[in-house]
Backbone as CSV, one residue per row, in Angstrom:
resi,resn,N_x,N_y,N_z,CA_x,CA_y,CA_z,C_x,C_y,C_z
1,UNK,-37.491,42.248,17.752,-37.974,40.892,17.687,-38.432,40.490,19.087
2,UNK,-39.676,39.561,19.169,-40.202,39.566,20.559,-38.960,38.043,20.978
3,UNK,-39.381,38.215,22.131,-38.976,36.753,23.014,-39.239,35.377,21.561
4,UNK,-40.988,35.557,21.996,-41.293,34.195,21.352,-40.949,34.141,19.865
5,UNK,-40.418,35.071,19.111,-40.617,35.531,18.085,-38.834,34.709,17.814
6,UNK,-37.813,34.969,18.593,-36.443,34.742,19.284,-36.303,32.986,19.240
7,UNK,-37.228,32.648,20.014,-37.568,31.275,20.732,-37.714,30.250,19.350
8,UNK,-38.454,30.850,18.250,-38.855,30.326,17.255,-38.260,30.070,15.971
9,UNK,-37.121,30.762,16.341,-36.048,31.063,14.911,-35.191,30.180,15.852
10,UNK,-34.749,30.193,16.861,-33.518,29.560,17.657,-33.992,27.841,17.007
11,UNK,-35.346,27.393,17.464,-35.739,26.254,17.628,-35.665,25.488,15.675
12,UNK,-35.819,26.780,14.737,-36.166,26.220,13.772,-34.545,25.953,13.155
13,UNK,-33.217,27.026,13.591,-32.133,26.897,12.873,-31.409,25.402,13.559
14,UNK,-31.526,25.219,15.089,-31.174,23.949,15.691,-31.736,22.889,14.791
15,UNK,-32.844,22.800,14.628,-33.638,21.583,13.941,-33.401,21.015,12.611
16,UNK,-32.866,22.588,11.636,-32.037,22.365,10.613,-31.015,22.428,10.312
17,UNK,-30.027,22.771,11.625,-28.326,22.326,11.693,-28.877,20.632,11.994
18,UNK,-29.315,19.973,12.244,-29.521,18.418,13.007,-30.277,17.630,11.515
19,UNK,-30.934,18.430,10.731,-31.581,17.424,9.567,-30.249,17.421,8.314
20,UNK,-29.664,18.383,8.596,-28.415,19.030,7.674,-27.027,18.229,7.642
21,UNK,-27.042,17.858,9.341,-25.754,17.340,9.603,-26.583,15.873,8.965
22,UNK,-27.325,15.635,9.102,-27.693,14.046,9.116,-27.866,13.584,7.165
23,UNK,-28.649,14.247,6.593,-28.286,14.630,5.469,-26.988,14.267,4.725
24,UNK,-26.043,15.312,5.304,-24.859,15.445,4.778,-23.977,14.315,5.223
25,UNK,-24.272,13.428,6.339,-23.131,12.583,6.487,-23.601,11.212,5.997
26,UNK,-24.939,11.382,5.217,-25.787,10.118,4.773,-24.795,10.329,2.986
27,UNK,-24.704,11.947,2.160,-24.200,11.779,1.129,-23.159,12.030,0.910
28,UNK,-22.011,12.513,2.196,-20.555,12.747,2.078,-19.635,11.502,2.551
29,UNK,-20.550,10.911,2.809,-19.596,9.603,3.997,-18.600,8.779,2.825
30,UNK,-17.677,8.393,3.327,-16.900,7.796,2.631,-16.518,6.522,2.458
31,UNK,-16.875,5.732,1.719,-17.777,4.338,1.212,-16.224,3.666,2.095
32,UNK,-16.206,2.522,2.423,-15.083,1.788,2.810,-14.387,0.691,1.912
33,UNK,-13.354,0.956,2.318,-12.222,0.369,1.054,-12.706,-1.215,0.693
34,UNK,-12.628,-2.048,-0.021,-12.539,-3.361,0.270,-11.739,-3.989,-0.323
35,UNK,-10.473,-3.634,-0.677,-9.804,-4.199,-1.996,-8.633,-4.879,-1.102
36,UNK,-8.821,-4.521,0.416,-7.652,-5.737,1.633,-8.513,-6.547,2.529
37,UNK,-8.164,-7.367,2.550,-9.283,-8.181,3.849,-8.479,-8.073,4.737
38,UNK,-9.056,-7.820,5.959,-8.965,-6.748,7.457,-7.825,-7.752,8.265
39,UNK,-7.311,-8.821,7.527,-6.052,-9.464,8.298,-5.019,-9.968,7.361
40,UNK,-4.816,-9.042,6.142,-3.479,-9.029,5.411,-3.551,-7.917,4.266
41,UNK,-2.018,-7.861,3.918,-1.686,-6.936,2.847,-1.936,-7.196,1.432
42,UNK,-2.195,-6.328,1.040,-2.253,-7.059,-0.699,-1.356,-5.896,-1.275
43,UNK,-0.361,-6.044,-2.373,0.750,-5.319,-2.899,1.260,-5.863,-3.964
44,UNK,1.845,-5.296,-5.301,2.524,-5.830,-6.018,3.849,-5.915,-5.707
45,UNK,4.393,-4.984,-5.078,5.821,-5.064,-4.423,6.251,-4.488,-3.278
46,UNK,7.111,-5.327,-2.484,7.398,-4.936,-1.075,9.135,-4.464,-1.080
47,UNK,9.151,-3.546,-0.786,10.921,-3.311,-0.880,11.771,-3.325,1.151
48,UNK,12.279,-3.440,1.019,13.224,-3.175,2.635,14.335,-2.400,1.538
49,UNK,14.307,-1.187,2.602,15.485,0.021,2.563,16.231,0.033,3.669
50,UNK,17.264,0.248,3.389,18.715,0.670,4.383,18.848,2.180,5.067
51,UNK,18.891,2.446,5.750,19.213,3.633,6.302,18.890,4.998,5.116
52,UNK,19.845,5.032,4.383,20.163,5.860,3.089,19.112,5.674,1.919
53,UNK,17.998,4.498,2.539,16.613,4.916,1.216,17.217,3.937,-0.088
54,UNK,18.115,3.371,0.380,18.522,1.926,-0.729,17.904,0.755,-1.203
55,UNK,17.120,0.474,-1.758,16.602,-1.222,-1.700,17.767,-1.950,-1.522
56,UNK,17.147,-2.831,-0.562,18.525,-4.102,-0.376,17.977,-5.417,-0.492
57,UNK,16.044,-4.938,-0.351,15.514,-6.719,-0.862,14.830,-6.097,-1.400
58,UNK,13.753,-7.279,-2.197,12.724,-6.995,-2.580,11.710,-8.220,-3.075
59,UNK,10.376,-8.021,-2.421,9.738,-8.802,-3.179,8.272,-8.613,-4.075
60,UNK,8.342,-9.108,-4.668,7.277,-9.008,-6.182,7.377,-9.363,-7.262
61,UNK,6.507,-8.744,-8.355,6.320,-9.599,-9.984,7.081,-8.524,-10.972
62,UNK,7.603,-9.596,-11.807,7.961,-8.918,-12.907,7.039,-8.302,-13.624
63,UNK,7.253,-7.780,-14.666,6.544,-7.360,-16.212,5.958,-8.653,-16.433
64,UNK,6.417,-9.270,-16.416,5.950,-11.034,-17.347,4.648,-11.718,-16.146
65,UNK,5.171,-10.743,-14.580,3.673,-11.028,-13.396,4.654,-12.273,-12.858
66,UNK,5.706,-12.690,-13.244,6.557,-14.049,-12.340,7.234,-13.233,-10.630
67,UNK,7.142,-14.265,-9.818,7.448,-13.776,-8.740,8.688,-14.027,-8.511
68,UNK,9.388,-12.866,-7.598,10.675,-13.405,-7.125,10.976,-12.505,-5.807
69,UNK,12.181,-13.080,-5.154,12.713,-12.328,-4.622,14.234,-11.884,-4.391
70,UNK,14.538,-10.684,-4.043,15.894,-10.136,-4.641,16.401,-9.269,-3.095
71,UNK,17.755,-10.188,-3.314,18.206,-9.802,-1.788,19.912,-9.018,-2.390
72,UNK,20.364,-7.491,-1.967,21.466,-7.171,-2.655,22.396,-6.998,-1.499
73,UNK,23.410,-7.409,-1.712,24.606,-7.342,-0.954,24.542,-5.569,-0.535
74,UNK,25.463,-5.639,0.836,25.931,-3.880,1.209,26.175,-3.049,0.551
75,UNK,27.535,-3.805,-0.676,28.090,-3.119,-1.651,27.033,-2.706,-2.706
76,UNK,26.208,-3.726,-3.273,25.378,-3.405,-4.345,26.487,-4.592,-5.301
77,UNK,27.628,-5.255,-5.298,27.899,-6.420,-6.266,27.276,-7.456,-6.403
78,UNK,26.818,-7.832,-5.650,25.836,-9.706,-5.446,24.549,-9.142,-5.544
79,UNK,24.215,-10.150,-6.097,22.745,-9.957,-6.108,22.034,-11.634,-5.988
80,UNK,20.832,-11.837,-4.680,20.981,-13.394,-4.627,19.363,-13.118,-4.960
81,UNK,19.018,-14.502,-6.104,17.839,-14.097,-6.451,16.859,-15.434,-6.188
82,UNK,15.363,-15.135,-6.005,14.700,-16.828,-5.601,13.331,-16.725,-6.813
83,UNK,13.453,-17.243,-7.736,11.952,-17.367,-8.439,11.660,-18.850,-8.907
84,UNK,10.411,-18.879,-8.451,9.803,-20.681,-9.336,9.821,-20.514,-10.574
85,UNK,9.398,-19.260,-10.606,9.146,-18.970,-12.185,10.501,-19.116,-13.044
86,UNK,11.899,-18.650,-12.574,13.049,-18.696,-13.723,13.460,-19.925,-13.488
87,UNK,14.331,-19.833,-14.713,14.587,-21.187,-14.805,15.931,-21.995,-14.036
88,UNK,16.591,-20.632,-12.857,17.480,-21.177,-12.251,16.698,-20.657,-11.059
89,UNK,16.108,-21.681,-10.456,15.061,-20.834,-9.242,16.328,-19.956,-8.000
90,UNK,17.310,-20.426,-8.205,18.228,-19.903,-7.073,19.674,-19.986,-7.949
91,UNK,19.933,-18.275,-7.277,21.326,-17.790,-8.628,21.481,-16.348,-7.857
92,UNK,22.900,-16.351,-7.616,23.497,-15.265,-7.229,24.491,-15.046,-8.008
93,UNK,24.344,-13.760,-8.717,24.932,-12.872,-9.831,25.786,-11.716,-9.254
94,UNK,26.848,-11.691,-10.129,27.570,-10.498,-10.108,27.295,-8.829,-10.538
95,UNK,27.528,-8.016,-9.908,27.071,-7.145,-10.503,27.492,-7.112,-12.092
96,UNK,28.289,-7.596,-12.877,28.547,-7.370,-14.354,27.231,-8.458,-14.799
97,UNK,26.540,-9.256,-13.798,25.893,-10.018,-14.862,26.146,-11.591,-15.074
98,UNK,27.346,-11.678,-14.405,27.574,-13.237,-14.147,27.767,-14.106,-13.250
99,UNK,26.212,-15.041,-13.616,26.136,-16.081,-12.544,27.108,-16.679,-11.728
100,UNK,27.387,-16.123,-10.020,27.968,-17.065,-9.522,27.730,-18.359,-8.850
101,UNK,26.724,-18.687,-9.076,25.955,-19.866,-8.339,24.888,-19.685,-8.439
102,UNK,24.414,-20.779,-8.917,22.878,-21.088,-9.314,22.328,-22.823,-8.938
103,UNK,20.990,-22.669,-8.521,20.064,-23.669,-8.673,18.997,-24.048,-9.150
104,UNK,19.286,-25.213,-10.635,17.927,-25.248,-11.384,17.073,-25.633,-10.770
């Protein structure tokens, strides 16, 4: 292969690594999210864990989409709960299930 012959293949594979890359990052690029606006979270539920990977709060929607939030004692017996939606917006329960204090 001559020089110019060299010169001419070099110039033509550069030219189409550069139309190739440009190409490809026009139909691989990866569209940008928009489903958070760029100064908050959006989530159905937020948990805080303890050391050991425990929920000990939590906040979010039920099945029914009502909000609350749920704060559990160390042990796991209390459970103190806050929703507009129920009908005792503030009620801390026993672990068997019975209300020890509540506020309609």
């Amino acid at each position: 292969m001559k020089n110019k012959q060299m010169l001419m293949l070099c110039a033509a594979a550069f030219c189409g690594g550069i139309v190739g890359g440009i190409f490809s990052s026009q139909v691989f690029s990866p569209k940008p999210v928009e489903a958070q606006k760029s100064n908050g979270v959006n989530a159905e539920e937020f948990l805080l864990l303890d050391t050991k990977g425990k929920a000990r709060a939590g906040l979010g929607l039920d099945a029914n989409g009502e909000v609350g939030l749920v704060l559990l004692s160390k042990d796991g017996n209390r459970t103190l709960t806050l929703s507009p939606d129920d009908s005792s917006a503030i009620k801390l329960v026993e672990r068997g299930g019975r209300v020890l204090w509540g506020v309609p």
